[in-house]
C-alpha positions in Angstrom: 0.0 0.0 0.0 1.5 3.0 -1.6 0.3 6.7 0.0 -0.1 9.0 -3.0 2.1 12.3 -2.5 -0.3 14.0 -4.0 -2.8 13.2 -1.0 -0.8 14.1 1.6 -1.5 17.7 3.1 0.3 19.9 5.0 2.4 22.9 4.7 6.1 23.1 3.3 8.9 25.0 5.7 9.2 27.8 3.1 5.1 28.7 3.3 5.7 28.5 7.3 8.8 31.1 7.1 6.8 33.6 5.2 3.9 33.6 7.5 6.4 33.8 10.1 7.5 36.6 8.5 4.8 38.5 7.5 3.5 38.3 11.1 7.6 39.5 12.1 6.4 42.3 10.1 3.1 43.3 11.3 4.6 43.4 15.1 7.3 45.6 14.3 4.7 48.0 12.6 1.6 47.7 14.8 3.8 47.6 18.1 5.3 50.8 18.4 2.0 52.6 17.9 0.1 50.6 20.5 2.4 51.3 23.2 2.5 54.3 22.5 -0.9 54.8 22.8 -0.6 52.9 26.1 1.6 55.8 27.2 -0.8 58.4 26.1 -3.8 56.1 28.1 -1.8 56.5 31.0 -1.0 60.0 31.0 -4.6 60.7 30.2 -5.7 58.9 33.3 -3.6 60.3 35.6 -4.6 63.7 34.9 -8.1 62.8 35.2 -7.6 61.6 38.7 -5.7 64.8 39.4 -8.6 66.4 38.2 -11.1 64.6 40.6 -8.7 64.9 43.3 -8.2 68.7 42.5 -11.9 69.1 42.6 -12.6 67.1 45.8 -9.4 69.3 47.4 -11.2 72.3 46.9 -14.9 71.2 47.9 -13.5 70.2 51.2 -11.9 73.6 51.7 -15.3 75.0 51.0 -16.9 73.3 54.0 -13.5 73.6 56.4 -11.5 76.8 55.5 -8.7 75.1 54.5 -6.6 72.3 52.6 -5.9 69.1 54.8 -2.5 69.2 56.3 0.4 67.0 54.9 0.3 64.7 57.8 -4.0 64.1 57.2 -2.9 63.9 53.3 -5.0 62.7 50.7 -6.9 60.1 53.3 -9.0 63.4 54.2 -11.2 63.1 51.3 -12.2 59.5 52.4 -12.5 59.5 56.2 -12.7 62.1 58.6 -9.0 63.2 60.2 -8.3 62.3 63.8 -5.0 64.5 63.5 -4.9 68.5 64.1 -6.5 70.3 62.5 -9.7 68.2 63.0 -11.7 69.7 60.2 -15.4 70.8 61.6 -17.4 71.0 58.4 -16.2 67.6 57.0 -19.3 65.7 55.2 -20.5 63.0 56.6 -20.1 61.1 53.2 -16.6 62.0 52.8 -15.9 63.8 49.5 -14.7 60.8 47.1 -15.4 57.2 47.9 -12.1 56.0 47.7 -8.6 57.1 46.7 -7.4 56.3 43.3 -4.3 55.1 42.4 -1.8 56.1 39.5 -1.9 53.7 36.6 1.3 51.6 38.1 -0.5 51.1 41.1 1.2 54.2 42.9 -1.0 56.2 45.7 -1.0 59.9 44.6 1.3 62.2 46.3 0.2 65.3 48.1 2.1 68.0 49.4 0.9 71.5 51.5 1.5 73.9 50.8 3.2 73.2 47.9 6.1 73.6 45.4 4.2 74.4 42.6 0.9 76.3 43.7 -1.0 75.7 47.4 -0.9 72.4 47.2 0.6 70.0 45.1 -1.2 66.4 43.7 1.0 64.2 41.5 1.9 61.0 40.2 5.6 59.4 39.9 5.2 58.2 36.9 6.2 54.7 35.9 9.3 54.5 38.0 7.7 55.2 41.0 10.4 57.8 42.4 11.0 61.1 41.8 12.3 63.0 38.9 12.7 61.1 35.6 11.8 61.7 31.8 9.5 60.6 29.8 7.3 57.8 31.2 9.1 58.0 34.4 8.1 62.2 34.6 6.4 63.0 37.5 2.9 64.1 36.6 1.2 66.7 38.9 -1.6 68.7 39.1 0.3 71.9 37.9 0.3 70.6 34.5 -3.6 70.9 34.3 
């Protein structure tokens, strides 16, 4: 019993090395676009929680005169501080549900007063210290 060559079906090595190839190809295209636009995600997101932030920063000054210290920090928004100065206005619901984090899983920082205005919200960027270019860039909210 003779198997007719003709009947056997499969693919030859040099129809496997051009797909190979082509999909080689396509990656080195496609790939520096999309992480690009990964970068650009990122950066987008961060200034939209520095934007929130901002915003709930500035309601709870409304009800209590002032910014929370450094040492009551960004926590302020969530929960009621037990550390002077104990705000007297603070809403009972807080004034965001909870804190975000950057996009590298990095709690905000917040300074008062601040370096760059009153008080200062940023993000450390992908490196998570401070300083850096590029992805690394610290992000704050004096960019907005």
């Amino acid at each position: 019993m003779h198997r007719n060559r003709a009947a056997q079906r499969g693919f030859t090595l040099m129809e496997i090395m051009v797909v190979i190839f082509i999909m080689g190809l396509l990656i080195a295209v496609v790939a520096p676009s999309v992480l690009g636009s990964q970068d650009k995600a990122m950066k987008q997101k961060v200034m939209a929680d520095l934007s929130t932030l901002e915003q709930a920063l500035d309601m709870y000054r409304l009800d209590n005169l002032r910014f929370p210290s450094k040492d009551q920090g960004l926590s302020a928004l969530v929960a009621k501080p037990v550390v002077e100065p104990i705000p007297r206005g603070w809403r009972a619901d807080g004034y965001i549900r909870r804190l975000p984090e950057d996009p590298w899983g990095t709690p905000y920082q917040y300074r008062a007063p601040g370096e760059h205005g009153r008080i200062d919200i940023y993000s450390l960027g992908a490196d998570g210290v401070e300083g850096g270019e590029g992805i690394d860039a610290d992000l704050g909210n004096w960019a907005l």
